[in-house]
Backbone as CSV, one residue per row, in Angstrom:
resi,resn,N_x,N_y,N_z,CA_x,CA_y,CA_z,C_x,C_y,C_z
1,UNK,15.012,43.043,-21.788,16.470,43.045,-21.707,16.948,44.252,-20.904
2,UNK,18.173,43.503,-20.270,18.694,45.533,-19.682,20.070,45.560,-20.024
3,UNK,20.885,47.040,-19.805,21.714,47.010,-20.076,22.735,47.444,-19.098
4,UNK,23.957,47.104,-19.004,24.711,46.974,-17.798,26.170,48.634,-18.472
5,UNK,25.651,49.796,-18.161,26.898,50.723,-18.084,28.345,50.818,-17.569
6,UNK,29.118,51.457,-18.830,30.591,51.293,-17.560,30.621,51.841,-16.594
7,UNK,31.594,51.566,-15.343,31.667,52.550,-13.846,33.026,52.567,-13.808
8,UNK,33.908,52.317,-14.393,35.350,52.683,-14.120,35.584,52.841,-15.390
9,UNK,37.502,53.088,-15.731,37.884,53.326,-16.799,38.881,52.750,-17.689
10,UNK,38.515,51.233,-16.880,38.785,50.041,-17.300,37.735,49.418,-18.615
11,UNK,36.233,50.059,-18.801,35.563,49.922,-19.745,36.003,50.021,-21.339
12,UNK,35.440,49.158,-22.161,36.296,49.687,-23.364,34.831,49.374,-24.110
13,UNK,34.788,49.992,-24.972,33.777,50.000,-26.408,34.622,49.026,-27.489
14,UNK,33.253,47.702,-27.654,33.568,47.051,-29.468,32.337,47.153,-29.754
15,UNK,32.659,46.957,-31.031,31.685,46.790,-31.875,30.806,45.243,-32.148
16,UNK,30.964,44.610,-31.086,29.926,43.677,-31.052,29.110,43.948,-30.740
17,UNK,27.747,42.443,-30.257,26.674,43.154,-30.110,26.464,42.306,-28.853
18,UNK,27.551,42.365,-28.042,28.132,41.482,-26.366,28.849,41.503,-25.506
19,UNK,28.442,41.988,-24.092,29.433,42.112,-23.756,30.243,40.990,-22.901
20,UNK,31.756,41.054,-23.063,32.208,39.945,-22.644,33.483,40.430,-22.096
21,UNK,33.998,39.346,-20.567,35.402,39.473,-19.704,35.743,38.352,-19.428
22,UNK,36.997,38.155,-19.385,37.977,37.492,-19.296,38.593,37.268,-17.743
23,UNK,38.584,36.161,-17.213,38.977,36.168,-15.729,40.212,35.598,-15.682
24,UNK,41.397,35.968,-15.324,42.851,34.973,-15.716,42.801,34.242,-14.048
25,UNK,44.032,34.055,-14.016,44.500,33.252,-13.054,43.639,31.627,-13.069
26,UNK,43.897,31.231,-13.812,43.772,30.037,-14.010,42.418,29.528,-13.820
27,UNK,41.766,30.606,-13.545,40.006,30.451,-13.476,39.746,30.360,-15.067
28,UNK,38.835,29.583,-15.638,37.879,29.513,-16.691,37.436,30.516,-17.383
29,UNK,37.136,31.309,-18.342,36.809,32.266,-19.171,35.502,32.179,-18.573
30,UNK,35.090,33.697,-18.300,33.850,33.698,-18.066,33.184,34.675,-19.125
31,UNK,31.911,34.204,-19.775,31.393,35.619,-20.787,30.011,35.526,-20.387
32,UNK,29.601,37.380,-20.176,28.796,37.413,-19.997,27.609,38.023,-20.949
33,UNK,26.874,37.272,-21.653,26.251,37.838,-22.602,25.108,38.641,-22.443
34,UNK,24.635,40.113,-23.198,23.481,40.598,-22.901,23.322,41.004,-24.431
35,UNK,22.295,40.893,-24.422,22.299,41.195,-26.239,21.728,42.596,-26.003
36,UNK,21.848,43.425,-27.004,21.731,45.187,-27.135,22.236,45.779,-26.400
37,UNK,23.511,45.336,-26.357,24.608,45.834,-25.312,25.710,46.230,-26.075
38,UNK,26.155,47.138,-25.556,27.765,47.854,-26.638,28.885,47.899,-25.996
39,UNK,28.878,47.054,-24.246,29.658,47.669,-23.430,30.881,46.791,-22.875
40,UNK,31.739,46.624,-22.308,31.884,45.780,-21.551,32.561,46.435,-20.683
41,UNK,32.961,45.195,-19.513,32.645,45.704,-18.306,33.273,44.362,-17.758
42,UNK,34.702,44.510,-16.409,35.054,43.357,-16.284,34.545,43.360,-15.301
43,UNK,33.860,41.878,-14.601,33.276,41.273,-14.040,34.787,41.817,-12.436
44,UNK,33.924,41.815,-11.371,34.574,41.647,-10.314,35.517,40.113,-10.097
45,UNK,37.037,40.046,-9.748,37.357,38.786,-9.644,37.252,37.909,-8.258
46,UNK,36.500,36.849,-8.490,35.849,35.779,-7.306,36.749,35.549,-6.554
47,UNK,36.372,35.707,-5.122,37.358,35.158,-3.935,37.879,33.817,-4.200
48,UNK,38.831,33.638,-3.706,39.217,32.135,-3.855,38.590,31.114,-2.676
49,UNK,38.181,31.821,-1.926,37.274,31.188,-0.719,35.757,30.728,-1.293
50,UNK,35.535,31.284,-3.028,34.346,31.099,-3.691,34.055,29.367,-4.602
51,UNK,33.654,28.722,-3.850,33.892,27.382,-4.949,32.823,28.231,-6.444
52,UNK,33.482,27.310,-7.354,32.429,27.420,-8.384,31.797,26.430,-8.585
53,UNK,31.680,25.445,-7.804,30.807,24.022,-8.084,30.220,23.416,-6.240
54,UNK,29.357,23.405,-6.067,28.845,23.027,-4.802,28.694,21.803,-5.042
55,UNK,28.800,20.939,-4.020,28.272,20.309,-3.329,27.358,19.895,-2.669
56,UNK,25.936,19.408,-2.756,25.323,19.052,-1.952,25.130,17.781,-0.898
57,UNK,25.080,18.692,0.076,25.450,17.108,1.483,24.488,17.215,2.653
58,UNK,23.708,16.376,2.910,22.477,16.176,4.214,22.791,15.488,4.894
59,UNK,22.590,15.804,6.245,22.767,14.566,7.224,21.220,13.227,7.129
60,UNK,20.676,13.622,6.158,19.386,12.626,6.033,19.435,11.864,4.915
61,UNK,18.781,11.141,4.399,18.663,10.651,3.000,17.575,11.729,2.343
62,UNK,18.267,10.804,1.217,17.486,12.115,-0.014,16.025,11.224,-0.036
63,UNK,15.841,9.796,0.456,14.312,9.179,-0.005,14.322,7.987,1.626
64,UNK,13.336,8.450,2.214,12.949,7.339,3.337,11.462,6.990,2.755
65,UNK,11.296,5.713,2.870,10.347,5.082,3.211,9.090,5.922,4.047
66,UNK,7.786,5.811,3.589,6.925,6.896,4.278,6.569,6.176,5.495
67,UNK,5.895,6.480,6.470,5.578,5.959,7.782,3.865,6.496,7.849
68,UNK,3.775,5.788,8.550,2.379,5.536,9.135,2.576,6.472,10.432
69,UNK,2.297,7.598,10.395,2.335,8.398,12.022,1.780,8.471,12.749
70,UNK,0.417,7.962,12.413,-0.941,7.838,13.031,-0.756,6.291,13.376
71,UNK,-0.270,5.521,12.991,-0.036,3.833,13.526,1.432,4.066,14.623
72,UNK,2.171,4.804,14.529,3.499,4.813,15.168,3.040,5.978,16.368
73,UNK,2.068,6.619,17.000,1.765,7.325,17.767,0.887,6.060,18.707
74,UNK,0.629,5.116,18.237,-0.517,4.069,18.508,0.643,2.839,19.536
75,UNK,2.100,3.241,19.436,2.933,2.436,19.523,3.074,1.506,18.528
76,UNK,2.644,1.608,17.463,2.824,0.469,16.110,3.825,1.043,15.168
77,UNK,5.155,1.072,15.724,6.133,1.705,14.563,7.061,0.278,14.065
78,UNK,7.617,0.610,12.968,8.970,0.139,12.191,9.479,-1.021,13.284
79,UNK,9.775,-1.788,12.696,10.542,-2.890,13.034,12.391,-3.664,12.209
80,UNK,12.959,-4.001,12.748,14.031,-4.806,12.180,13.758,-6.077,11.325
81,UNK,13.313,-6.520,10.129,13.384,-7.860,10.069,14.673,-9.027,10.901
82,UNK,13.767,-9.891,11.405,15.186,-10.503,12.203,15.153,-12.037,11.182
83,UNK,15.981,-12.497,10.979,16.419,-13.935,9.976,15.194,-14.399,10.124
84,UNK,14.800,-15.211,11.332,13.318,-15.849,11.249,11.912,-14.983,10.879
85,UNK,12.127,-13.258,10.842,11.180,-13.487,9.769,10.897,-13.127,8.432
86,UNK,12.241,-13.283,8.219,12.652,-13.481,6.577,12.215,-14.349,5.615
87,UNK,12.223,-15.883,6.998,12.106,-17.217,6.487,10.534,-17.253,5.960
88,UNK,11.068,-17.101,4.717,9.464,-17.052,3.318,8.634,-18.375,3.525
89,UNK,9.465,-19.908,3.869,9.397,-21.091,4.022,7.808,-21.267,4.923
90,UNK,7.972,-20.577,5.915,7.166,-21.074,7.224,6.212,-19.906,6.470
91,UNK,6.073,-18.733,5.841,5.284,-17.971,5.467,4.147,-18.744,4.493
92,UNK,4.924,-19.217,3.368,4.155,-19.714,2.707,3.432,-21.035,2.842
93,UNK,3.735,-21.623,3.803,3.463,-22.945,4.041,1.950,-22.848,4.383
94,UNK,1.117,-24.309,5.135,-0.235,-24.560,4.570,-0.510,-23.683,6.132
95,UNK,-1.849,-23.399,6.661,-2.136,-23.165,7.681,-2.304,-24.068,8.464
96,UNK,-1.860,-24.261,9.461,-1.820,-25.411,10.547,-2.744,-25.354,11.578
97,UNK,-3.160,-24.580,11.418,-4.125,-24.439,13.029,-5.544,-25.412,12.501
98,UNK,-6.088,-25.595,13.865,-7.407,-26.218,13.812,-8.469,-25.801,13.962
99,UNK,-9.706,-26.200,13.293,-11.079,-25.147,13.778,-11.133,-26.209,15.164
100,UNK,-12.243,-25.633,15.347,-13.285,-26.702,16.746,-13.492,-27.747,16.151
101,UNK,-13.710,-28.610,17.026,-14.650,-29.810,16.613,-15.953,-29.386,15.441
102,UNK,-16.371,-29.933,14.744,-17.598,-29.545,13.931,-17.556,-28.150,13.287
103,UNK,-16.353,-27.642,13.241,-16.351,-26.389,12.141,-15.655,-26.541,11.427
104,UNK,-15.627,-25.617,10.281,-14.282,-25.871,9.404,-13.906,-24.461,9.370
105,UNK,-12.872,-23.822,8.467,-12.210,-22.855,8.076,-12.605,-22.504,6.625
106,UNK,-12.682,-21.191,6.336,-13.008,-20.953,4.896,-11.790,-19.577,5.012
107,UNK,-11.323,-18.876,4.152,-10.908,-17.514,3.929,-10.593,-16.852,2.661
108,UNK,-11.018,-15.547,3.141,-11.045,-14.813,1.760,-10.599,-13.374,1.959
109,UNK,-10.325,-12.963,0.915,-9.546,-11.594,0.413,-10.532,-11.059,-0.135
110,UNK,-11.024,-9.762,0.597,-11.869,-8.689,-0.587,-11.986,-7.643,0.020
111,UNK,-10.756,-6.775,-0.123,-10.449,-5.506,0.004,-9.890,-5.640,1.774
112,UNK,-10.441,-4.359,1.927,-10.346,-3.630,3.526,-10.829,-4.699,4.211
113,UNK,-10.005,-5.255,5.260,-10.877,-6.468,5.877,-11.837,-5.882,6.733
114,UNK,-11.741,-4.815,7.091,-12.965,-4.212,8.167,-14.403,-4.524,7.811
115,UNK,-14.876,-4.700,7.227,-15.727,-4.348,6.453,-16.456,-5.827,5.585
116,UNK,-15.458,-6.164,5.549,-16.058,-8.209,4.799,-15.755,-8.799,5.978
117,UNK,-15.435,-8.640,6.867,-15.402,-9.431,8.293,-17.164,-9.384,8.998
118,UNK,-17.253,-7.886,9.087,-18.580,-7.751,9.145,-19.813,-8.049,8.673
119,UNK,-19.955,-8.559,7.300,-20.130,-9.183,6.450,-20.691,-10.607,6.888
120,UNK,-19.382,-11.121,6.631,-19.408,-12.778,7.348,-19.844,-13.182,8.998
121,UNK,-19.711,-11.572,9.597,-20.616,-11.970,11.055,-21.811,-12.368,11.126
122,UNK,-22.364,-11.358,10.185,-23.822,-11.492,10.069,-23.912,-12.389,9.625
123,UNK,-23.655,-14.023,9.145,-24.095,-14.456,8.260,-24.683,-15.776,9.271
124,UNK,-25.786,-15.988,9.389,-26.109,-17.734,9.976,-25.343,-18.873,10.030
125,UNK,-24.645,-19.011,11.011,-23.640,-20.988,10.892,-22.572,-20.203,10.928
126,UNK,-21.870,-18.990,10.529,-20.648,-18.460,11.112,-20.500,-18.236,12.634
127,UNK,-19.671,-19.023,13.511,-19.728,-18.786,14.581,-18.310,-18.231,15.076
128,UNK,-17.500,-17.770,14.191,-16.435,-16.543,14.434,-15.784,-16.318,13.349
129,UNK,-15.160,-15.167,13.330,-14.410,-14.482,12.314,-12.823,-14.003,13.333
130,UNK,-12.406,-13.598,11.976,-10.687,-13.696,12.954,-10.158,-12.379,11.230
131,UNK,-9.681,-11.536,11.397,-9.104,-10.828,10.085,-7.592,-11.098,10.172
132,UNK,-6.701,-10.987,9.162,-5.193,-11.410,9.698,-4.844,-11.329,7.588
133,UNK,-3.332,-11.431,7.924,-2.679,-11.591,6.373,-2.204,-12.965,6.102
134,UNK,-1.868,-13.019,4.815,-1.940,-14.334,4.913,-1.224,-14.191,3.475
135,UNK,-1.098,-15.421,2.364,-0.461,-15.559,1.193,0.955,-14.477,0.899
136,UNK,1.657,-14.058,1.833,2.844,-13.372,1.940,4.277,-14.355,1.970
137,UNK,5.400,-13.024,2.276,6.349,-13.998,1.824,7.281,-13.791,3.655
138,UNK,6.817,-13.005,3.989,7.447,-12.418,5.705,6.439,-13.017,6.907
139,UNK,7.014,-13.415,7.526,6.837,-14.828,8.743,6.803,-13.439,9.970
140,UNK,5.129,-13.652,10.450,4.639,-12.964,11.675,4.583,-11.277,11.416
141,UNK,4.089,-10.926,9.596,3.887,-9.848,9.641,3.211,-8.736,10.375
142,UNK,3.395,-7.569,10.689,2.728,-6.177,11.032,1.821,-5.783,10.044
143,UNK,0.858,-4.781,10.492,-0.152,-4.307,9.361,0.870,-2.964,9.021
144,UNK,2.103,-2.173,9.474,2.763,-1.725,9.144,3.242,-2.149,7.811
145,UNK,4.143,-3.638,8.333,4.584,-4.133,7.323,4.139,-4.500,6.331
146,UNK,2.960,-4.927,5.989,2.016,-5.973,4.772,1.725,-4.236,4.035
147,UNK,1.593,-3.035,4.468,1.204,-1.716,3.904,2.261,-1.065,3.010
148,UNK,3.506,-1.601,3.366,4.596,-1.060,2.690,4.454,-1.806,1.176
149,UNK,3.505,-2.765,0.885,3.371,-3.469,-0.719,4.602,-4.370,-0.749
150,UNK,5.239,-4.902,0.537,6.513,-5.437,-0.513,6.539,-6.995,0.202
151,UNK,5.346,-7.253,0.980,6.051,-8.510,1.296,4.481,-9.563,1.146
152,UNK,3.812,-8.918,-0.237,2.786,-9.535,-0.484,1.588,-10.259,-0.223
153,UNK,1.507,-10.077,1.219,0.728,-10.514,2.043,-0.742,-9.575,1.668
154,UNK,-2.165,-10.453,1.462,-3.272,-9.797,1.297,-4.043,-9.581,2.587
155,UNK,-4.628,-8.678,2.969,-5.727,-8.975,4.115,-6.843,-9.340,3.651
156,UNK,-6.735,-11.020,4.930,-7.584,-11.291,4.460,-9.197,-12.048,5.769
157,UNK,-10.161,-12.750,5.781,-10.885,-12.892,6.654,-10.658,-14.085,6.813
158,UNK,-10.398,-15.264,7.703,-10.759,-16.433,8.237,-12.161,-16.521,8.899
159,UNK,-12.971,-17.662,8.221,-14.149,-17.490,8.856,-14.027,-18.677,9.727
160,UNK,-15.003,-19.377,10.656,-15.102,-20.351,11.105,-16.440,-20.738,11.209
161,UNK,-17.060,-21.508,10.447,-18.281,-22.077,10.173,-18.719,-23.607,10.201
162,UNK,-20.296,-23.820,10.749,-21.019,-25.088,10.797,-21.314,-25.346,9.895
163,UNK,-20.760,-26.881,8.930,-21.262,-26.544,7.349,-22.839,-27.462,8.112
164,UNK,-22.939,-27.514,9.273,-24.346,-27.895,8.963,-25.710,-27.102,8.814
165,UNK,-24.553,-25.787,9.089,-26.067,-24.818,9.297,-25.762,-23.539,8.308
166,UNK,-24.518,-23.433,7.551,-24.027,-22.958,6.412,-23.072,-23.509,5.495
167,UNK,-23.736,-23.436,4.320,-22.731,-23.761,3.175,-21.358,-23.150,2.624
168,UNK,-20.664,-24.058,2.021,-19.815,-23.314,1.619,-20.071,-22.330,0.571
169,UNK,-21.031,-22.520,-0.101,-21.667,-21.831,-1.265,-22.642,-20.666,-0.710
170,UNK,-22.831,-20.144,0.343,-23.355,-18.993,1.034,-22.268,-17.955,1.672
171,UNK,-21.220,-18.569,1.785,-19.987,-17.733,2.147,-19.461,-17.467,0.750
172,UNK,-19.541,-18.059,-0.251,-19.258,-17.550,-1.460,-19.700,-16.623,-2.480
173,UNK,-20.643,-16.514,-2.288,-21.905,-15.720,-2.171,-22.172,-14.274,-1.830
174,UNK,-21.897,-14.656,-0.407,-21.472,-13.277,0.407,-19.599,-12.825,-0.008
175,UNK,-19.350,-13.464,-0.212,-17.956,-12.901,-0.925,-18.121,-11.953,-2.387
176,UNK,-19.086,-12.846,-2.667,-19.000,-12.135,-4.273,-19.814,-11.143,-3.828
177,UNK,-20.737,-10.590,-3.589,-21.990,-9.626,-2.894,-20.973,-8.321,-2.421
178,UNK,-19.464,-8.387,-1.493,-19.090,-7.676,-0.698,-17.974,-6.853,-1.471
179,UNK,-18.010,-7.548,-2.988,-16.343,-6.553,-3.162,-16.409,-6.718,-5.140
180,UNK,-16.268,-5.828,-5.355,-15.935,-5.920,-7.172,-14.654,-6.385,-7.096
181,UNK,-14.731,-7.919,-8.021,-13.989,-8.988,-8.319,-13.264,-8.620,-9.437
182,UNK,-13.541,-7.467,-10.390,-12.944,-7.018,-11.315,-12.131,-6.308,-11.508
183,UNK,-11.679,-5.697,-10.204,-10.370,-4.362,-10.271,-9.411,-4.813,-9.884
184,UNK,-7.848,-5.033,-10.468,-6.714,-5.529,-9.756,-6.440,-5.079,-8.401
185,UNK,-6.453,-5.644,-7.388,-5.330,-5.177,-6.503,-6.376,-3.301,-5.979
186,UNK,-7.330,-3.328,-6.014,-7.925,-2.238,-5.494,-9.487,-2.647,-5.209
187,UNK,-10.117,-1.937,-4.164,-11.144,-1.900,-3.721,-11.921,-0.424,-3.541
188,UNK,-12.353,0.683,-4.852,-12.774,1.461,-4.311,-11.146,2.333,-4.000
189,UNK,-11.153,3.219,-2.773,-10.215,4.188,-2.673,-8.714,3.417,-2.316
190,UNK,-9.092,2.197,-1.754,-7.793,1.023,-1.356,-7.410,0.683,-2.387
191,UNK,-5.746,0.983,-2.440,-5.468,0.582,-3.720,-4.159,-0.085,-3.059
192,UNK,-3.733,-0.929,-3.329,-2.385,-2.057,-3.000,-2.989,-3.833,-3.139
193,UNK,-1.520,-4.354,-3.421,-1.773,-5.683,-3.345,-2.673,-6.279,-1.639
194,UNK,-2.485,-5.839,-1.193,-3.101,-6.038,0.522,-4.312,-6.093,0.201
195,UNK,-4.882,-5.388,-0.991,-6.375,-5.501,-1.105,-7.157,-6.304,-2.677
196,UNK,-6.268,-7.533,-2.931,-6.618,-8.181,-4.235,-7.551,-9.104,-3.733
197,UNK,-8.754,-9.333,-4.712,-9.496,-10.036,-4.392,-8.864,-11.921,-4.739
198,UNK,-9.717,-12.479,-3.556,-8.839,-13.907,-3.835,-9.963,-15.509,-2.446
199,UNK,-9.819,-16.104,-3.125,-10.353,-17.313,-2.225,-9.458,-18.196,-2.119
200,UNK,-9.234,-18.444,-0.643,-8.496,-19.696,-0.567,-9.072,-20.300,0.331
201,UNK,-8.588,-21.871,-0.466,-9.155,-22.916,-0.397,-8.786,-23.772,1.040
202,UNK,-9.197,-24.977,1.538,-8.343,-25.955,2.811,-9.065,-27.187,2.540
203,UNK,-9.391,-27.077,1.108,-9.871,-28.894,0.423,-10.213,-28.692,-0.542
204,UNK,-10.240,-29.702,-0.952,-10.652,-29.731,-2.783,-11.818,-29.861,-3.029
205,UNK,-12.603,-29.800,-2.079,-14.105,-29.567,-2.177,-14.067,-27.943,-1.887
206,UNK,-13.582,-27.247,-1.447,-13.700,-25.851,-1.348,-13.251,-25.664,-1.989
207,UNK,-11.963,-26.103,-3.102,-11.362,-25.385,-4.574,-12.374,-25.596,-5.740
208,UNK,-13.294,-26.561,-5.824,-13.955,-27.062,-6.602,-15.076,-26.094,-6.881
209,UNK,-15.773,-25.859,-5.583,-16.874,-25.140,-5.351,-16.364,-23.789,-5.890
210,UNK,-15.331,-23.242,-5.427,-14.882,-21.862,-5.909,-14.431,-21.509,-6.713
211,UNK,-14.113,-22.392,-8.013,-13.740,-22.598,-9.275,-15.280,-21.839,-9.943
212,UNK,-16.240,-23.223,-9.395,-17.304,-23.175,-10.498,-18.155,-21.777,-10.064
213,UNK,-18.170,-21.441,-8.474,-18.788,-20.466,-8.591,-17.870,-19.254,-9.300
214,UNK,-16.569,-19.298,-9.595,-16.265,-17.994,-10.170,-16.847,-18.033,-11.770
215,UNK,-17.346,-19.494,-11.820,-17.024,-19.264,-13.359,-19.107,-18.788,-13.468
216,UNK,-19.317,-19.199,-12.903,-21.039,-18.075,-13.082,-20.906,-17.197,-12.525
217,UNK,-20.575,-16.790,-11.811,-20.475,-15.335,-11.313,-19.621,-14.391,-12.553
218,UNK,-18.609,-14.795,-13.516,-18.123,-14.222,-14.747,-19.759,-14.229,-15.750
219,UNK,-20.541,-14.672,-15.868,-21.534,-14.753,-16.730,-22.348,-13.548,-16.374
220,UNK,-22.276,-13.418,-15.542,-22.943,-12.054,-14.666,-22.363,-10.547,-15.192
221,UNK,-21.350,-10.692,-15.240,-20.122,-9.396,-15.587,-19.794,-9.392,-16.706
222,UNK,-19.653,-8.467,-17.000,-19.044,-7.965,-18.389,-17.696,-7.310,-18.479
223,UNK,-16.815,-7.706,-17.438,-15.818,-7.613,-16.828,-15.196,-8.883,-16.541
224,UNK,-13.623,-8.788,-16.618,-13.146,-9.646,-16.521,-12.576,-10.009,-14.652
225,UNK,-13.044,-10.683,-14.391,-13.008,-11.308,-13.134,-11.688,-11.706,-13.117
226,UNK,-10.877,-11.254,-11.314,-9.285,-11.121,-11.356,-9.427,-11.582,-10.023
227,UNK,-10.196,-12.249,-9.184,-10.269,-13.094,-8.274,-8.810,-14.507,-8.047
228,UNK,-7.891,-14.587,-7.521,-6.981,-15.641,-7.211,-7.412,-16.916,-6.653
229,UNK,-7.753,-17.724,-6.884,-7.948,-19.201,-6.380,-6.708,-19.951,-6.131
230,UNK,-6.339,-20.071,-4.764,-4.920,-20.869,-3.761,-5.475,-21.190,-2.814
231,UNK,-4.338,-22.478,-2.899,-4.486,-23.065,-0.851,-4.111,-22.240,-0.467
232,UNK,-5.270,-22.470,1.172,-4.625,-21.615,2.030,-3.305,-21.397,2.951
233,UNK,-2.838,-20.633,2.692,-1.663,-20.544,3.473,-1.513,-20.056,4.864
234,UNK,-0.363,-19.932,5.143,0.021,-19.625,7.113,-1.459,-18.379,7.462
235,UNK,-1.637,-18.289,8.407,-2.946,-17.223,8.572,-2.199,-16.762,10.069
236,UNK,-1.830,-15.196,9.927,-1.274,-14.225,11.060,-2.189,-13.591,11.443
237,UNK,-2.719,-14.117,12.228,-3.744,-13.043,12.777,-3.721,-11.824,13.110
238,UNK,-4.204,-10.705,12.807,-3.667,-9.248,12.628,-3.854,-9.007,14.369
239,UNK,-3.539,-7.454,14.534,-3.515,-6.552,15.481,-4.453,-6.914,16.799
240,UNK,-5.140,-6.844,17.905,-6.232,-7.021,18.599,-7.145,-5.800,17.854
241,UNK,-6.739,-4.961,17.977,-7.592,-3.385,17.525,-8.390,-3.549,16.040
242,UNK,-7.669,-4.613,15.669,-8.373,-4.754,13.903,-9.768,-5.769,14.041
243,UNK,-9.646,-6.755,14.846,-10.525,-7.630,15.198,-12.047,-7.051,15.516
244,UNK,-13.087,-7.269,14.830,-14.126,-6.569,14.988,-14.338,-5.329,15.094
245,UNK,-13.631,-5.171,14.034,-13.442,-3.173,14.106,-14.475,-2.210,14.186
246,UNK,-15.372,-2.896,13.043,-16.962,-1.657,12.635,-17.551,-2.380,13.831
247,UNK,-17.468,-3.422,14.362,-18.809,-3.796,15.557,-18.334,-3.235,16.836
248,UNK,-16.907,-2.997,16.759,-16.518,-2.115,18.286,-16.898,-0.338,17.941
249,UNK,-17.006,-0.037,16.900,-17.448,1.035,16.806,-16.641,2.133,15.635
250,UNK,-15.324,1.084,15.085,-14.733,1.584,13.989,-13.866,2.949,14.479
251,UNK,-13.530,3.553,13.650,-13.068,5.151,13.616,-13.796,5.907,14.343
252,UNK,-14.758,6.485,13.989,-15.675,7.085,14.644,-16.903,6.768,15.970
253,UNK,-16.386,5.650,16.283,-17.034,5.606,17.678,-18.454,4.826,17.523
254,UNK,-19.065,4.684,16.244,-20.205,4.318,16.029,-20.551,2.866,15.562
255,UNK,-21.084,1.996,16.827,-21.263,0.656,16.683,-22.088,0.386,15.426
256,UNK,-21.275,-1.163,14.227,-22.370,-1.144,13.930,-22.617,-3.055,14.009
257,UNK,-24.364,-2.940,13.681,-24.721,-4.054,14.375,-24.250,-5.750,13.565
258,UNK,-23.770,-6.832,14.481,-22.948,-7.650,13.765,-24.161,-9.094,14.132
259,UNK,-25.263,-8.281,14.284,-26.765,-9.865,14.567,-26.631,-10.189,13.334
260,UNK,-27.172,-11.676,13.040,-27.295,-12.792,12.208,-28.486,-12.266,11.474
261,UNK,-28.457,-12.325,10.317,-29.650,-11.482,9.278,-29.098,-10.254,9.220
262,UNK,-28.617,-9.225,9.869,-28.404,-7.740,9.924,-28.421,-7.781,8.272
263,UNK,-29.528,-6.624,8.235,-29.330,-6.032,6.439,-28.597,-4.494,6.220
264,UNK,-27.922,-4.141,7.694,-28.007,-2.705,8.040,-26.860,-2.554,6.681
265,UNK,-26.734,-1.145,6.139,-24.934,-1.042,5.011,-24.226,-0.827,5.931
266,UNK,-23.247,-1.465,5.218,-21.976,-1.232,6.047,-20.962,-0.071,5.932
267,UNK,-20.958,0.403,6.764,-19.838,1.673,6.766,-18.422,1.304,6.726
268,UNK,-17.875,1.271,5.710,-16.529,0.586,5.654,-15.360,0.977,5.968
269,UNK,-15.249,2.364,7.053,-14.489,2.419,8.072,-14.705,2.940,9.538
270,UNK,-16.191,2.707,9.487,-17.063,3.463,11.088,-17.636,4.428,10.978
């Protein structure tokens, strides 16, 4: 504690144990308490140029949205939603596109697509992969946009495969192999809906198959399996730069190999 002495001879001695002043002119009582104090002592009176209540005012907001600075240096910044791609309609709808002659389409969600794309390269009878979002509610999303969590879109892999020279049950396989099916909405350090594990289907022979394999693959775990089973929906094919990411050489510059058999691990961001 300290104690505050008189300096003029305006000071007066009570016998409290506080000292306290009085500010008139229509200002508020001000008291100033110090305990083991005998003194008082009137406070200097405040300019009238002194508010006693501030204001705080920014020319910014008090909360923006975080940005990607490292994607917006890349030229990949912020966008306007414009009406059409609001329209949830054409988002959610079935995927329309066609494989080749003699292939079909399979796709799946499991985590970071970098990384389960690579995956499915290696695999025999896959004769392309394509990464992109998909099961969202925003028509011709950004990987900006699908990152912000709000327009539900997962990343996910489109494969394109010979079921004569691969099964659907070997891409399922390699799905389950590439990602723990048991953590909501996270993969490891990826954590957002963008990264929920999920299979979707483009026939009822591929919903069928992926039913029953989830349900042995739960016999396996002692964990409860949080895998999504849906048709497939609209498929946006992501960025050019995302497309074969670890086989162009990823982050760090370092190819890795995308041959048929490859047992190499995968580095799941280069």
């Amino acid at each position: 504690m300290f104690l505050i002495k008189p300096t003029s001879a305006r000071a007066t001695t009570t016998t409290t144990n506080a000292l306290s002043t009085t500010i008139s002119n229509s200002l508020p009582p001000v008291v100033l308490l110090l305990p083991h104090s005998k003194t008082s002592v009137p406070l200097p009176k405040p300019s009238s140029n002194f508010p006693l209540t501030t204001t705080f005012r920014s020319s910014k907001p008090l909360y923006s949205s975080p940005k990607m600075s490292w994607l917006s240096k890349l030229g990949f910044g912020t966008r306007t939603p414009t009406e059409s791609s609001m329209d949830s309609s054409i988002a959610q709808g079935p995927d329309d596109d066609t494989p080749a002659p003699g292939q079909q389409f399979a796709q799946f969600g499991a985590g970071c697509f970098w990384g389960v794309e690579l995956a499915f390269q290696r695999l025999p009878g896959v004769t392309k992969t394509e990464v992109g979002y998909s099961q969202g509610y925003l028509h011709n999303p950004s990987y900006e946009d699908i990152c912000t969590g709000t327009t539900n879109h997962s990343e996910v892999v489109r494969v394109h495969y010979d079921p004569k020279e691969c099964s659907y049950e070997s891409l399922l396989d390699c799905f389950w192999d590439r990602h723990d099916p048991t953590t909501l909405n996270r993969q490891g350090n990826d954590v957002g809906t963008q990264y929920r594990s999920g299979i979707y289907f483009y026939t009822p022979e591929q919903e069928k198959a992926a039913l029953e394999s989830k349900e042995r693959q739960q016999k396996l775990l002692n964990r409860k399996i949080v895998t999504e089973i849906l048709p497939a929906k609209k498929f946006y094919r992501a960025e050019e730069y995302h497309q074969q990411y670890l086989e162009k050489g990823g982050r760090f510059g370092f190819r890795q190999s995308a041959a048929k058999g490859c047992n190499d691990p995968i580095r799941c961001y280069g």
